[in-house]
TITORLUM-850259 format. One record per atom (N, C-alpha, C): chain; x, y, z; residue in three letters. Coordinates in nm, 2 decimals. Example, Ala and Ser with C-alpha at 12.3 -4.5 7.8 and 13.67 -1.06 7.14 Angstrom:
BEGIN
rec zalum=A, x=1.32, y=-0.57, z=0.78, kevo=Ala .
rec zalum=A, x=1.23, y=-0.45, z=0.78, kevo=Ala .
rec zalum=A, x=1.32, y=-0.33, z=0.78, kevo=Ala .
rec zalum=A, x=1.28, y=-0.22, z=0.71, kevo=Ser .
rec zalum=A, x=1.37, y=-0.11, z=0.71, kevo=Ser .
rec zalum=A, x=1.29, y=0.00, z=0.79, kevo=Ser .
This chain:
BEGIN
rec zalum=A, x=7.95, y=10.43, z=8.13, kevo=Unk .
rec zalum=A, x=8.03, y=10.31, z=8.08, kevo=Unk .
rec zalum=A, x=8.17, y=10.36, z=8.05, kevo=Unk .
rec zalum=A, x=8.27, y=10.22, z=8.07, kevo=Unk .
rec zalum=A, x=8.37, y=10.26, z=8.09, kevo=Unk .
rec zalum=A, x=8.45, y=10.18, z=7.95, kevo=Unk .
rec zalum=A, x=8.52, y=10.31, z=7.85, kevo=Unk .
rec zalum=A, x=8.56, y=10.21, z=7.75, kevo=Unk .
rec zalum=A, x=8.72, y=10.18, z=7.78, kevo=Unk .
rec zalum=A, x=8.76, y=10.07, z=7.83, kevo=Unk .
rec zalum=A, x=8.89, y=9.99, z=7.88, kevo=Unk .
rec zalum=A, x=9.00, y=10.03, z=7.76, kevo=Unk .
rec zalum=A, x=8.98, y=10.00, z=7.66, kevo=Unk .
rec zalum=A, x=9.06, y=9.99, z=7.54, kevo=Unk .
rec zalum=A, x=9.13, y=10.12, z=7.52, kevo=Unk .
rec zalum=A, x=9.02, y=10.25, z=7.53, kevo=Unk .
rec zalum=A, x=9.07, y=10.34, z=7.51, kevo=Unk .
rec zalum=A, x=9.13, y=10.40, z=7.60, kevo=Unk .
rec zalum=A, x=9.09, y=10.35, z=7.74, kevo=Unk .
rec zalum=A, x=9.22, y=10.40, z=7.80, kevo=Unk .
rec zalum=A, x=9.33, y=10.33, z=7.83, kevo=Unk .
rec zalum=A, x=9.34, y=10.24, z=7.75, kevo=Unk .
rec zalum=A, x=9.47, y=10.16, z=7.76, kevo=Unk .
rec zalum=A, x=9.56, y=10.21, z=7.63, kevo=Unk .
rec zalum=A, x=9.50, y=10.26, z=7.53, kevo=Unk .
rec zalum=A, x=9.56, y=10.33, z=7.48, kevo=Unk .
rec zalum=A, x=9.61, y=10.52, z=7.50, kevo=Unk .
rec zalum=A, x=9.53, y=10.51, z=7.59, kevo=Unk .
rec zalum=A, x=9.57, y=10.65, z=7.55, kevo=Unk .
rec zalum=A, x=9.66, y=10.67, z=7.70, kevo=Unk .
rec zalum=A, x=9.64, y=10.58, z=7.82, kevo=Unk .
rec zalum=A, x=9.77, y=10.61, z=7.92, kevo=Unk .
rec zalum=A, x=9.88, y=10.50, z=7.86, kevo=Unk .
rec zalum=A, x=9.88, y=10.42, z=7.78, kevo=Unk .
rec zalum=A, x=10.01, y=10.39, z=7.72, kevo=Unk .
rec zalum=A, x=10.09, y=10.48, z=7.66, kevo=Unk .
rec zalum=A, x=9.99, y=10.59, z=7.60, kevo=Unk .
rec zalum=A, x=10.10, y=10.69, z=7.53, kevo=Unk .
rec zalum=A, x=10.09, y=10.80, z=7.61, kevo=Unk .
rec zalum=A, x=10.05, y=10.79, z=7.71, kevo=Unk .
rec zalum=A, x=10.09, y=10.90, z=7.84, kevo=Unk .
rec zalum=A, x=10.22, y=10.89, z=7.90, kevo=Unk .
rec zalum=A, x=10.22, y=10.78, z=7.94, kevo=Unk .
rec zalum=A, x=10.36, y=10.68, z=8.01, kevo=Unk .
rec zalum=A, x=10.47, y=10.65, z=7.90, kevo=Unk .
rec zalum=A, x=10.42, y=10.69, z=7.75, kevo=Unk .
rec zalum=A, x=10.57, y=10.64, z=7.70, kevo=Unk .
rec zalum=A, x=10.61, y=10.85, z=7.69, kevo=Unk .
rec zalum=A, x=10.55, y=10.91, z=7.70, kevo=Unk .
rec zalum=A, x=10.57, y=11.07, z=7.70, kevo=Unk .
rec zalum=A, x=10.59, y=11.11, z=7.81, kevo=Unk .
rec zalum=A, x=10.54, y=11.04, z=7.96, kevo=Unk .
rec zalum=A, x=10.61, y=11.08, z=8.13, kevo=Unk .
rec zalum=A, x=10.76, y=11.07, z=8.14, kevo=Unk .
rec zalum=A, x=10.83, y=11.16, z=8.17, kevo=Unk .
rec zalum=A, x=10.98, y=11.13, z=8.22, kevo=Unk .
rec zalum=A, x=11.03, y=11.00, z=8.34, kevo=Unk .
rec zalum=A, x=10.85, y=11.01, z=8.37, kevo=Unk .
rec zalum=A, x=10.89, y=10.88, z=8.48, kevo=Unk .
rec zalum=A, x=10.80, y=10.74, z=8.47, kevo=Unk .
rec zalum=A, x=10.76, y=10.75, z=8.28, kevo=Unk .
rec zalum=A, x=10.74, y=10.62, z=8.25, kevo=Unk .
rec zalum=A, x=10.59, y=10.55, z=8.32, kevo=Unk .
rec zalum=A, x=10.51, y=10.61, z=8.37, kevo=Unk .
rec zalum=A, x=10.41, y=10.60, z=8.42, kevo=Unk .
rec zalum=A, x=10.26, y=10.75, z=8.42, kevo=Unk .
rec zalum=A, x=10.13, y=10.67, z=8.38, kevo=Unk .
rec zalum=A, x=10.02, y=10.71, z=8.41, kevo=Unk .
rec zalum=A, x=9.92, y=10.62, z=8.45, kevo=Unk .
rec zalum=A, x=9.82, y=10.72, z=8.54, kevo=Unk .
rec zalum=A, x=9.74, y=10.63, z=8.64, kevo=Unk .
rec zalum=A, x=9.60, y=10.70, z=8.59, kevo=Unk .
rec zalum=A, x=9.50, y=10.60, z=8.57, kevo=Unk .
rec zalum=A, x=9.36, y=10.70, z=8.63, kevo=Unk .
rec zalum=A, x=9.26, y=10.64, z=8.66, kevo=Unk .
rec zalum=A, x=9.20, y=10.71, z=8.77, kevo=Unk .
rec zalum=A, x=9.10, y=10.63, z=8.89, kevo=Unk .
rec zalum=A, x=9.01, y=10.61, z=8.77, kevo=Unk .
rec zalum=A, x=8.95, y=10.46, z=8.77, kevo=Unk .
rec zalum=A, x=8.84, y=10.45, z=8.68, kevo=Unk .
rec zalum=A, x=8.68, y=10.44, z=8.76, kevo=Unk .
rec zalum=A, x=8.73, y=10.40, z=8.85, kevo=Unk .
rec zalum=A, x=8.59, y=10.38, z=8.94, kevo=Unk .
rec zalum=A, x=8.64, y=10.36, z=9.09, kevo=Unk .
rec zalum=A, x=8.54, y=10.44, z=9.13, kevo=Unk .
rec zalum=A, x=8.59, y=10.51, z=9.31, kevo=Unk .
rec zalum=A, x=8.44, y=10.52, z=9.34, kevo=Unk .
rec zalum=A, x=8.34, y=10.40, z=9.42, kevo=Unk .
rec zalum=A, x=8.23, y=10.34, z=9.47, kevo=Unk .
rec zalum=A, x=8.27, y=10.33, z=9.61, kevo=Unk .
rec zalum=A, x=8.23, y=10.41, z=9.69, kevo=Unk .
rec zalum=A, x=8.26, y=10.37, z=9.83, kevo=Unk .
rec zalum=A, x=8.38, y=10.31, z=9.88, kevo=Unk .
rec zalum=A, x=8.38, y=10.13, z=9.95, kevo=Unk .
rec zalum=A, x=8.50, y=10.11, z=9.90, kevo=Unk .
rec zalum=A, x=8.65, y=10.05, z=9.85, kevo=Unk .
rec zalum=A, x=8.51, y=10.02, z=9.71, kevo=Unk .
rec zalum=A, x=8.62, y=9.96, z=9.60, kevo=Unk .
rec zalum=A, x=8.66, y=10.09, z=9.48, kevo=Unk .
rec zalum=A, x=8.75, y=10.05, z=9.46, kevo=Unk .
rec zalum=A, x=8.88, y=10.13, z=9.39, kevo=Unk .
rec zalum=A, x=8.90, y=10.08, z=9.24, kevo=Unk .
rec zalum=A, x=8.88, y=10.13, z=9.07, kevo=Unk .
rec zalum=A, x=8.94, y=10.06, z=9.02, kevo=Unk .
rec zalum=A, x=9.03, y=10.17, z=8.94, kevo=Unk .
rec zalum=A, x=9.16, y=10.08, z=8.94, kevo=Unk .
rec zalum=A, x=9.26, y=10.21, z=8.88, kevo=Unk .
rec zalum=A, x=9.34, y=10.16, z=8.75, kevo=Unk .
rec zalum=A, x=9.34, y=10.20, z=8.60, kevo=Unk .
rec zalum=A, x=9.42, y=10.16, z=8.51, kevo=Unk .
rec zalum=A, x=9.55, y=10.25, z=8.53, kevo=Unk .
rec zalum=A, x=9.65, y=10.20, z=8.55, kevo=Unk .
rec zalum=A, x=9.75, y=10.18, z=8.56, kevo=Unk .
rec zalum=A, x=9.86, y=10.16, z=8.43, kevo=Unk .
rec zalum=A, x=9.96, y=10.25, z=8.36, kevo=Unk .
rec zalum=A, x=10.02, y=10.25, z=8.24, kevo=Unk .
rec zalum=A, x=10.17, y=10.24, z=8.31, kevo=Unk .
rec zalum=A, x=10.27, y=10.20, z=8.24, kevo=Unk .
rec zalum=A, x=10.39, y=10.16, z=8.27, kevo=Unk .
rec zalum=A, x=10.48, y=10.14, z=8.16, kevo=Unk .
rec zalum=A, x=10.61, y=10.20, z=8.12, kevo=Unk .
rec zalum=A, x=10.68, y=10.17, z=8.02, kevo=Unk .
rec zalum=A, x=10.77, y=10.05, z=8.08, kevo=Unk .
rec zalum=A, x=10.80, y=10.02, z=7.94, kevo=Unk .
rec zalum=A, x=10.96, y=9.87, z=7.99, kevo=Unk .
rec zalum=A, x=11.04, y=9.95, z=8.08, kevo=Unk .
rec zalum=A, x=11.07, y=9.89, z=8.18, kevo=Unk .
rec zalum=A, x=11.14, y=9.88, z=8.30, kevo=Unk .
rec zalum=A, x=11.10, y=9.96, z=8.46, kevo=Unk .
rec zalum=A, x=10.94, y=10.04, z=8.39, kevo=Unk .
rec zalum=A, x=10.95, y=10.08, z=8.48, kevo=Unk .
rec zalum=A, x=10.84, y=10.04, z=8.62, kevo=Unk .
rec zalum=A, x=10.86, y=10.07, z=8.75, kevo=Unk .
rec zalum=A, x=10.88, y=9.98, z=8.81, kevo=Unk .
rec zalum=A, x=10.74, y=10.09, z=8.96, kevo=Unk .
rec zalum=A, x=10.67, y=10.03, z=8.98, kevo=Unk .
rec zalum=A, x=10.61, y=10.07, z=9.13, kevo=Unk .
rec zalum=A, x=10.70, y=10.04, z=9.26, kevo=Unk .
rec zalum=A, x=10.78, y=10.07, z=9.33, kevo=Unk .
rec zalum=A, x=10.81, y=10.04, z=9.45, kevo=Unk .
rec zalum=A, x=10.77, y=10.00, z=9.50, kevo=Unk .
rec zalum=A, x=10.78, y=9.91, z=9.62, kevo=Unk .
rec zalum=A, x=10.69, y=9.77, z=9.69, kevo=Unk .
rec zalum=A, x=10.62, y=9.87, z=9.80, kevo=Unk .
rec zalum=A, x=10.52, y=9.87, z=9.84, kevo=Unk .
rec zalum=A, x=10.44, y=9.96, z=9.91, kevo=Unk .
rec zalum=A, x=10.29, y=9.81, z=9.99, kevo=Unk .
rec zalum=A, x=10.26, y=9.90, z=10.05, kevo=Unk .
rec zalum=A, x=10.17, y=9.83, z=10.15, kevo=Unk .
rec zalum=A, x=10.03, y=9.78, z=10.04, kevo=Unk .
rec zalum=A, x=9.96, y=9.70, z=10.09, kevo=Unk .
rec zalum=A, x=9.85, y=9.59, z=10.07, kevo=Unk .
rec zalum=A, x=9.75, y=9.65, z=10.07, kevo=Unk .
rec zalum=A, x=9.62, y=9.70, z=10.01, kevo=Unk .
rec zalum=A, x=9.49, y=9.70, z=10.07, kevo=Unk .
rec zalum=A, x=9.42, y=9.62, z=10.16, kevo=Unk .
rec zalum=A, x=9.32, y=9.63, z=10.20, kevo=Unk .
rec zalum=A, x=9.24, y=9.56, z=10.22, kevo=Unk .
rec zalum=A, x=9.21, y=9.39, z=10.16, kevo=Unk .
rec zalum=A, x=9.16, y=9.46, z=10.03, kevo=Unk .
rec zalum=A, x=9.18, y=9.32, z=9.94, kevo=Unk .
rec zalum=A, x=9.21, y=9.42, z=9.77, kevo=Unk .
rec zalum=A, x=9.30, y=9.32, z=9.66, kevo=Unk .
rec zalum=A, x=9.29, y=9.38, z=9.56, kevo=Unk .
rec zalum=A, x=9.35, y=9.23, z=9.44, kevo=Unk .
rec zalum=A, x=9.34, y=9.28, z=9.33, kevo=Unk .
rec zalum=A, x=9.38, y=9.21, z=9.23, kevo=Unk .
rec zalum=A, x=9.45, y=9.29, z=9.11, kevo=Unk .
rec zalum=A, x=9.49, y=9.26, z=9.03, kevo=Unk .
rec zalum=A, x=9.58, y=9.28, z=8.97, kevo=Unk .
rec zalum=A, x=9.56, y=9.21, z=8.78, kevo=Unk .
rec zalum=A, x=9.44, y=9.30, z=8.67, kevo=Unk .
rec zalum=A, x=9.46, y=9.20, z=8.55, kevo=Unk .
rec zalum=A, x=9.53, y=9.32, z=8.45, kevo=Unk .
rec zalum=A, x=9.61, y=9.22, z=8.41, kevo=Unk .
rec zalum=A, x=9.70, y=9.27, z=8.29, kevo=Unk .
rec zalum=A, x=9.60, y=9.29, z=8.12, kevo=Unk .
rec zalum=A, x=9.57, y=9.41, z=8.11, kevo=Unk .
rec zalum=A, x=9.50, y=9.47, z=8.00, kevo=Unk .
rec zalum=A, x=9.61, y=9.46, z=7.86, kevo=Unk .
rec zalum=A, x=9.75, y=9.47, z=7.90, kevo=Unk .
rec zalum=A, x=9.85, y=9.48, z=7.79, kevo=Unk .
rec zalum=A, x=9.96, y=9.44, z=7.82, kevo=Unk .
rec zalum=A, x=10.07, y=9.40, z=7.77, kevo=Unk .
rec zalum=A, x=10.20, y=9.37, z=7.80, kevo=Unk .
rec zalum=A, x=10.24, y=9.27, z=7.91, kevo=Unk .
rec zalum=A, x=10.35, y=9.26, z=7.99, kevo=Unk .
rec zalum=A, x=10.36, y=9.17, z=8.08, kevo=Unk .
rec zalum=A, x=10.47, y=9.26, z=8.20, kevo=Unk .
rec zalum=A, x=10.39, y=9.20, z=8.35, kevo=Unk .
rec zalum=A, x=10.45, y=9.29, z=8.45, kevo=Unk .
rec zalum=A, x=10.51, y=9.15, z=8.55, kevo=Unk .
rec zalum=A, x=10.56, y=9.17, z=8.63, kevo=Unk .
rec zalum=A, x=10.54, y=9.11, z=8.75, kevo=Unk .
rec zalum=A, x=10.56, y=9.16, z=8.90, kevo=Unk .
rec zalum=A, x=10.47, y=9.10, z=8.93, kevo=Unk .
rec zalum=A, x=10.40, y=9.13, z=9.08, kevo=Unk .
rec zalum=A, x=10.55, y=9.07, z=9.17, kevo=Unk .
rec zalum=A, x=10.58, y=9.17, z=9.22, kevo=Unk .
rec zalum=A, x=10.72, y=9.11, z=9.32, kevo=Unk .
rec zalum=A, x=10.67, y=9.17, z=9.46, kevo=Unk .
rec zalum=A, x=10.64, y=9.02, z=9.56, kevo=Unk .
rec zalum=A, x=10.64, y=9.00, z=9.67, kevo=Unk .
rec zalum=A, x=10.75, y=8.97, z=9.76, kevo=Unk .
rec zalum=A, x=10.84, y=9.03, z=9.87, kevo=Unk .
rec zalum=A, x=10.89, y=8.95, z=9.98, kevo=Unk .
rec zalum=A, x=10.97, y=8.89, z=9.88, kevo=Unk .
rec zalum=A, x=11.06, y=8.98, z=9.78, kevo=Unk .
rec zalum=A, x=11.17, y=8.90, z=9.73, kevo=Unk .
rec zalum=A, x=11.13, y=8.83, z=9.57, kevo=Unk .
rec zalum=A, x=11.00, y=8.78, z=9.55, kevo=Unk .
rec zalum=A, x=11.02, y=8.69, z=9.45, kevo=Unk .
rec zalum=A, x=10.91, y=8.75, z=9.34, kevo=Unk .
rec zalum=A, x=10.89, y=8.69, z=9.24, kevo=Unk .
rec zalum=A, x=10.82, y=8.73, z=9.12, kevo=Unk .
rec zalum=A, x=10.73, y=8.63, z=9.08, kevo=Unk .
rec zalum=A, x=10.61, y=8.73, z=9.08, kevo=Unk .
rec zalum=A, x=10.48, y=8.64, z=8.99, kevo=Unk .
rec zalum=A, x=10.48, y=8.71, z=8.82, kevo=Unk .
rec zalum=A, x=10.48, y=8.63, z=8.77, kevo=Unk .
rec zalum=A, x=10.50, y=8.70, z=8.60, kevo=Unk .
rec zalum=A, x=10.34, y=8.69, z=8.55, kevo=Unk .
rec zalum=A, x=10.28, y=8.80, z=8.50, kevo=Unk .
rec zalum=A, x=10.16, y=8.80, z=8.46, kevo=Unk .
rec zalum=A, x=10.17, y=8.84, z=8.30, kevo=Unk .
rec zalum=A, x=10.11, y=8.80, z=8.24, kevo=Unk .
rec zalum=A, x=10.11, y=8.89, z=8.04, kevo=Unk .
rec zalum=A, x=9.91, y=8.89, z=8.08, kevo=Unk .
rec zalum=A, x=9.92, y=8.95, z=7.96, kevo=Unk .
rec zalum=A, x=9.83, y=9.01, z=7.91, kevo=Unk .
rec zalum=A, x=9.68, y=8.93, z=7.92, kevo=Unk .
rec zalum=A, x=9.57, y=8.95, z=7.99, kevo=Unk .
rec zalum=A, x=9.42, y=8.84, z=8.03, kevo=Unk .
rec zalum=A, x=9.46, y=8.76, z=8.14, kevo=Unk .
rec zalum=A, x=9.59, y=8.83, z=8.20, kevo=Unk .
rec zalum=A, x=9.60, y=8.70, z=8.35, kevo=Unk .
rec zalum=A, x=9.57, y=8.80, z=8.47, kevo=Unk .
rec zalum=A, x=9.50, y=8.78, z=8.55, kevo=Unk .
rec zalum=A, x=9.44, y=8.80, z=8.63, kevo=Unk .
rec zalum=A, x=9.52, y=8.75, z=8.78, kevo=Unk .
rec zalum=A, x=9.54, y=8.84, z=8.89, kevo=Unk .
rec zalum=A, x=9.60, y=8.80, z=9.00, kevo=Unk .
rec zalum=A, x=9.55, y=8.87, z=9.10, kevo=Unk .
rec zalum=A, x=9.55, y=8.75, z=9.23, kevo=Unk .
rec zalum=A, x=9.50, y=8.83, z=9.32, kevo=Unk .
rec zalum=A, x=9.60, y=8.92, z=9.41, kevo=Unk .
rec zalum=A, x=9.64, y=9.01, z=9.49, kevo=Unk .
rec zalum=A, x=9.74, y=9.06, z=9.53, kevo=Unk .
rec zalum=A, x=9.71, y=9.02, z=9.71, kevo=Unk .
rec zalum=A, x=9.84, y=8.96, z=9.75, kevo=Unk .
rec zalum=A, x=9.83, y=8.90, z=9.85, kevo=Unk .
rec zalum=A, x=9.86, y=9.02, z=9.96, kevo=Unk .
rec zalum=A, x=9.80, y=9.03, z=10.08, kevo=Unk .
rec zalum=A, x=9.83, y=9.13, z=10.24, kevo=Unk .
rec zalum=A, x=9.98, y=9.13, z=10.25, kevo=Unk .
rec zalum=A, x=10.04, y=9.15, z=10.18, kevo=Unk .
rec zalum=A, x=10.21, y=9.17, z=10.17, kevo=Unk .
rec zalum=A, x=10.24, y=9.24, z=10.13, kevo=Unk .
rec zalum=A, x=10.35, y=9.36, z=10.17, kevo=Unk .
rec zalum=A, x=10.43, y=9.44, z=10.09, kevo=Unk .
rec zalum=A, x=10.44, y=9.42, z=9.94, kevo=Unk .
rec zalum=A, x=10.45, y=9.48, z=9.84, kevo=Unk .
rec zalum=A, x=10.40, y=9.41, z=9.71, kevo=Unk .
rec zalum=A, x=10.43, y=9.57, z=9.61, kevo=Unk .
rec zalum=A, x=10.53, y=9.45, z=9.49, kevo=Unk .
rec zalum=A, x=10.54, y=9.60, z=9.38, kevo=Unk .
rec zalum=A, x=10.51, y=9.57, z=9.28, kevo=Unk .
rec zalum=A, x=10.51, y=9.62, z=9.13, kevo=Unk .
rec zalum=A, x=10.53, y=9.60, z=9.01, kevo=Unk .
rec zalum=A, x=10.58, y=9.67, z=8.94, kevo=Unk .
rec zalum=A, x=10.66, y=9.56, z=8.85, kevo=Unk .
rec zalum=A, x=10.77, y=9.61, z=8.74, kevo=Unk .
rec zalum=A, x=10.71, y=9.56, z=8.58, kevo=Unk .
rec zalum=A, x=10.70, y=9.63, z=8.50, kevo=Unk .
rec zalum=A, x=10.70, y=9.62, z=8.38, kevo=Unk .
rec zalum=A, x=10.82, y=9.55, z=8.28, kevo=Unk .
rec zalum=A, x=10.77, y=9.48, z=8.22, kevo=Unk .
rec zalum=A, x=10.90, y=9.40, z=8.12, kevo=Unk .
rec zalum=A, x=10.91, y=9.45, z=8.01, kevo=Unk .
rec zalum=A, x=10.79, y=9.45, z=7.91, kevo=Unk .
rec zalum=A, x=10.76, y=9.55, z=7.83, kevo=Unk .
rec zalum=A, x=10.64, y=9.69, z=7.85, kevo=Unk .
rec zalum=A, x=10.61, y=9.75, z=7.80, kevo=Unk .
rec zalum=A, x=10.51, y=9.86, z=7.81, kevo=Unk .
rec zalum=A, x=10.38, y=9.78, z=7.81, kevo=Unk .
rec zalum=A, x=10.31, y=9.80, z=7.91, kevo=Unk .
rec zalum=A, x=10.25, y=9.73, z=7.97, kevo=Unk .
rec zalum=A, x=10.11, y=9.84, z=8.06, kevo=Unk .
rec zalum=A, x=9.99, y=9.79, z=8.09, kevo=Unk .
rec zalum=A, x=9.89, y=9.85, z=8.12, kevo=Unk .
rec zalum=A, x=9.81, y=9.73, z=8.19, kevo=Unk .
rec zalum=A, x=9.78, y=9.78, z=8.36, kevo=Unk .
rec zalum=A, x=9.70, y=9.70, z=8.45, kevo=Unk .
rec zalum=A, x=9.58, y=9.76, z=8.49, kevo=Unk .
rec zalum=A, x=9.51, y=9.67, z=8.54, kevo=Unk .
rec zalum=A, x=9.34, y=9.74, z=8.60, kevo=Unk .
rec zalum=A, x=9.36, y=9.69, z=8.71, kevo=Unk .
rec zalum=A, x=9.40, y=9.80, z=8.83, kevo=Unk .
rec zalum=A, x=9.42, y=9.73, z=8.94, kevo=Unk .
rec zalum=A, x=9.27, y=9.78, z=9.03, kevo=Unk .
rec zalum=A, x=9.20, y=9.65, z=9.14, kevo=Unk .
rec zalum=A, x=9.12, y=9.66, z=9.18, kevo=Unk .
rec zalum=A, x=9.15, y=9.65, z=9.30, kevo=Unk .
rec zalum=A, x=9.10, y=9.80, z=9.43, kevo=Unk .
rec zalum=A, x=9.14, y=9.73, z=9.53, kevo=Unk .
rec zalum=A, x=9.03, y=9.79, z=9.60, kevo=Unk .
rec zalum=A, x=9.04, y=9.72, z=9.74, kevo=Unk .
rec zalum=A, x=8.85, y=9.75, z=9.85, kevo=Unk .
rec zalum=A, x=8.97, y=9.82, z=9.92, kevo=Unk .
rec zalum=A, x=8.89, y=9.96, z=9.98, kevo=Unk .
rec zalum=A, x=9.01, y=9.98, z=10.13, kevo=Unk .
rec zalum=A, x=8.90, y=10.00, z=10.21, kevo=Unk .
rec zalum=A, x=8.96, y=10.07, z=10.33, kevo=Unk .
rec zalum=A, x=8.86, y=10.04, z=10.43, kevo=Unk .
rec zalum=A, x=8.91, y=10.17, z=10.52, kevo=Unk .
């Protein structure tokens, strides 16, 4: 069992102690779906990179947005998004923590 909370606290205060404002850790790796919590300080930013298969995107803390092809989905905290087959990044507004889910293949 996986306790969410604590690691949302404890890669929050990873990522505010990283010089590069980020920690990641594989929570679950099942064949092949992927789930990764994801930590991020204010401003900082994933570079837009390639699509899985399929994935989603729920905001455990803070607020990010998912920037596609130019524009911005704003997510806060219990919003849930699916990530569309597009080049695709995320930026942090405040310090902020995601559970990103993705299948690859």
């Amino acid at each position: 069992m996986v306790d969410l909370e604590q690691l949302v606290a404890e890669h929050a205060a990873l990522a505010a102690e990283s010089p590069h404002g980020r920690s990641a850790h594989l929570v679950l790796h099942d064949g092949v779906l992927r789930q990764t919590v994801i930590a991020l300080t204010a401003g900082t930013s994933l570079d837009e990179h390639n699509a899985p298969a399929a994935a989603s995107v729920q905001v455990l803390r803070g607020r990010v947005s998912l920037t596609i092809a130019g524009r911005r989905e704003e997510l806060s905290t219990g919003q849930l998004q699916a990530v569309p087959q597009e080049r695709h990044g995320l930026l942090a507004h405040i310090d902020s923590v995601v559970l990103l889910t993705a299948v690859t293949v």
